[in-house]
N, C-alpha and C positions, 0 to 999 in steps of 0.2 A: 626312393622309388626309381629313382633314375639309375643308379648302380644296376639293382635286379634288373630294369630293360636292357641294359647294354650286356651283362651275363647272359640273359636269354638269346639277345639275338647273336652272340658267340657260342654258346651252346648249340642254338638251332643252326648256325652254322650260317647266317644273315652278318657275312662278314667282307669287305671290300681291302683289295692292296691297299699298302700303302699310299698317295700318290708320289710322284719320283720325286716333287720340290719339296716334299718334305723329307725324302731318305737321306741315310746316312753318308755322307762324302769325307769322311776322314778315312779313305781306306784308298789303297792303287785300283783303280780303274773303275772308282765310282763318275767320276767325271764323265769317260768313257760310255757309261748309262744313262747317262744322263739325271745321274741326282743331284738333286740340291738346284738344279738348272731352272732359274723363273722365282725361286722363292723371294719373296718380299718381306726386310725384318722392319715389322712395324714401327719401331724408335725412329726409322729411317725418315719416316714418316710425319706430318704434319699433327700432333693430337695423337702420335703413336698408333694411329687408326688405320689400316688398307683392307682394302676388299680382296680378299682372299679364300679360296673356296678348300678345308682344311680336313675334309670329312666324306666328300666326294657323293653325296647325298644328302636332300634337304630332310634332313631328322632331327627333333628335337629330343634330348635325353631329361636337362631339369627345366621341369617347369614349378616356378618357385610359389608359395601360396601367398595369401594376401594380408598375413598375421607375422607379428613380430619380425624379428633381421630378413626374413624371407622377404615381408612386403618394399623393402629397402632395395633387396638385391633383385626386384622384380621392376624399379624405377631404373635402376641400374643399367639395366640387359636393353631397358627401351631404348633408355637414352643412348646407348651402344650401338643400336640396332638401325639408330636414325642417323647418327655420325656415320655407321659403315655402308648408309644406302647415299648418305651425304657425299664421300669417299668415291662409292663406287662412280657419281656422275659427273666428279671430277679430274681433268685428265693430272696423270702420274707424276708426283716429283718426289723424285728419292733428295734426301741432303748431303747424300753421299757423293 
């Protein structure tokens, strides 16, 4: 289901840039653009987890059912979902 929504809303044309911390910088004069500038690589990270906003819109594409592997990767996405609000109200250490 989630595939066909995200076709839809590219079909319909319910589509967003890039954002720049996520665009490509191996090129001359991405820099320059300011890509790649801000991104945070989550291994960097404590729990591999940072608050990062990756999609530029609160949308959810899967939402997973409550039967077999699904109900698994739907404990998953929680417990995810609490470590990155965890994250976000902690201030920044990269280990870099």
């Amino acid at each position: 289901m989630a595939i066909w929504q995200a076709m839809g809303d590219a079909r319909e044309g319910r589509t967003l840039p890039v954002p720049k911390h996520l665009r490509d910088t191996h090129y001359p004069g991405a820099k320059r653009l300011g890509h790649g500038e801000g991104y945070k690589y989550g291994h960097d990270y404590a729990g591999g987890i940072v608050e990062q906003d990756y999609l530029g819109v609160d949308k959810v594409y899967y939402r997973p059912s409550e039967r077999g592997h699904e109900a698994e990767m739907s404990d998953y996405l929680e417990r995810f979902r609490r470590l990155r609000e965890a994250a976000a109200s902690e201030p920044e250490e990269s280990g870099r």
